[in-house]
Each structure stands twice: as structure tokens, then as C-alpha cells.
N, C-alpha and C positions, 0 to 999 in steps of 0.2 A: 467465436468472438469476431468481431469488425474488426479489418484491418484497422481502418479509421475510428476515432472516437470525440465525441463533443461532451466534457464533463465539467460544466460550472461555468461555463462559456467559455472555455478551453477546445482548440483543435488539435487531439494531440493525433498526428499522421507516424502509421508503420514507418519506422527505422529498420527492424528487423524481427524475424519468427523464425525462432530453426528450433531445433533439440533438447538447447540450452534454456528458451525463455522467449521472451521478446520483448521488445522495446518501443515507445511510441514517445513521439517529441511535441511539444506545444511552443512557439516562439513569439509569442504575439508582444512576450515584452523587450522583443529585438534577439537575435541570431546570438547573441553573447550572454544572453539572462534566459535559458530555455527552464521549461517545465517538462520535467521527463517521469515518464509513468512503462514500469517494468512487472512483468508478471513472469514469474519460474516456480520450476518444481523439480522436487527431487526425492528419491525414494532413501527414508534413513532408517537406523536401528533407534530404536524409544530405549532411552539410560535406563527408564524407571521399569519397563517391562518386558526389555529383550524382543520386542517383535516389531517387523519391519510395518513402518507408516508411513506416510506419503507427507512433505512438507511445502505446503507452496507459500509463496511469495508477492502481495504487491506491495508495489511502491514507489513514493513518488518523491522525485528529488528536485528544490526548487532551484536554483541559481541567483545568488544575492548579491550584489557590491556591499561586503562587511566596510572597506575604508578606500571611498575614493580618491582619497589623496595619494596615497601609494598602490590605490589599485590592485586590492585582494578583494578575490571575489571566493565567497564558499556555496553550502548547499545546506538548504534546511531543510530534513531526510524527514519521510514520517512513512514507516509500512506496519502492515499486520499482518503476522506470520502465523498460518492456522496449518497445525497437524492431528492428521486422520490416521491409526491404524487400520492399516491394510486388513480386511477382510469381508465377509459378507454380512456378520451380525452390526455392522457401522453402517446407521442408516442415514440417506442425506439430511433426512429431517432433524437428525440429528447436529448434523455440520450447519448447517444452516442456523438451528437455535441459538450456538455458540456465538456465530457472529451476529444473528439481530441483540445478544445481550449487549457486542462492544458498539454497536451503531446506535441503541437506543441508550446507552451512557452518554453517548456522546454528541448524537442529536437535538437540535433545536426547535423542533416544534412539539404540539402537545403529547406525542405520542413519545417522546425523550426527557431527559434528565438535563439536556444541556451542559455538558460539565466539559466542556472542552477548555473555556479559558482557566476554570479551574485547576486543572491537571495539569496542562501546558505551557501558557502562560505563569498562573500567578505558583505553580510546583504544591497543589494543594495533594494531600493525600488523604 
């Protein structure tokens, strides 16, 4: 992957890459409201099958002024978390299906369901 990345007209610039993960920052809406975009991984045990899979991670965390009057500021978190058991009958075709289902749920052109305000916004299920 690029250190650097341009997504949605977002610059988000390496922070950091080591072992753990890494980190990329977007500050376009000022140094105090950044857009942070994080990808990790880590190797777990599956509750449901006992054998080790691989869990990675991204995600991106926005920085919001909730109440400028007293000046709290949070994060509005949104990742998706996709695990693979480890071995060789796991094929990427396979991994990859799984998430064109959550992107075309959630997708807005004709190729998608659109349902993101659904979900998100208006808590439809």
C-alpha cells in the first residue's frame, strides 16, 4: 500500500507503519478536526471453531466539535472488521466476495443498494 493516500478528496499522509498497524492522517479540516484512517492485523483463535484466523482492521475516525460552547470534541468511528481462517483451502476470491457484499449494501450507484443512510443515519434494520 502507499504510504500516502487520496480517498474522497482526502490527503491522508503516513503517521506511522510498524508491526502494530498503521496510521494515516487527513487535516484538511484544520490540525484539531483530523480524519484518521488506520489499518491492523492480528492473528486470533475463531470462538466458534477453535482454529487460528487472521483479523484485520480498517478504520477511519473523524473528529467532530459535539458542543462548541464548552468545547468537546469526539469521533465519529466507522471500521470493518473482516476475519479469514488461516489456511490454504481460504481463497481470496473468497475474501474479497465477502466484502463486495458490505460495499454493494452500501454503495450508491447502480451497481448498489444504497442503504447507508438507512442503516446509519435513520437505525433502519
Amino acid at each position: 500500500m502507499n504510504n500516502d493516500l487520496t480517498i474522497d478528496t482526502l490527503s491522508f499522509k503516513l503517521a506511522y507503519s510498524d508491526k502494530t498497524g498503521s496510521k494515516r492522517v487527513d487535516t484538511s479540516r484544520g490540525p484539531t478536526l483530523p480524519t484518521t484512517m488506520s489499518v491492523a492485523h492480528q492473528v486470533v483463535k475463531d470462538s466458534k471453531s477453535s482454529l487460528q484466523a487472521r483479523r484485520s482492521v480498517l478504520r477511519f475516525d473523524r473528529t467532530q466539535t459535539v458542543d462548541s460552547t464548552a468545547g468537546i470534541i469526539s469521533d465519529i468511528s466507522a471500521y470493518v472488521v473482516v476475519q479469514v481462517p488461516l489456511g490454504a483451502s481460504v481463497l481470496s476470491s473468497d475474501v474479497l466476495a465477502a466484502v463486495q457484499h458490505l460495499i454493494s449494501t452500501l454503495q450508491e450507484d447502480d451497481s448498489g443498494l444504497d442503504l447507508m443512510d438507512e442503516i446509519f443515519v435513520n437505525q433502519e434494520q
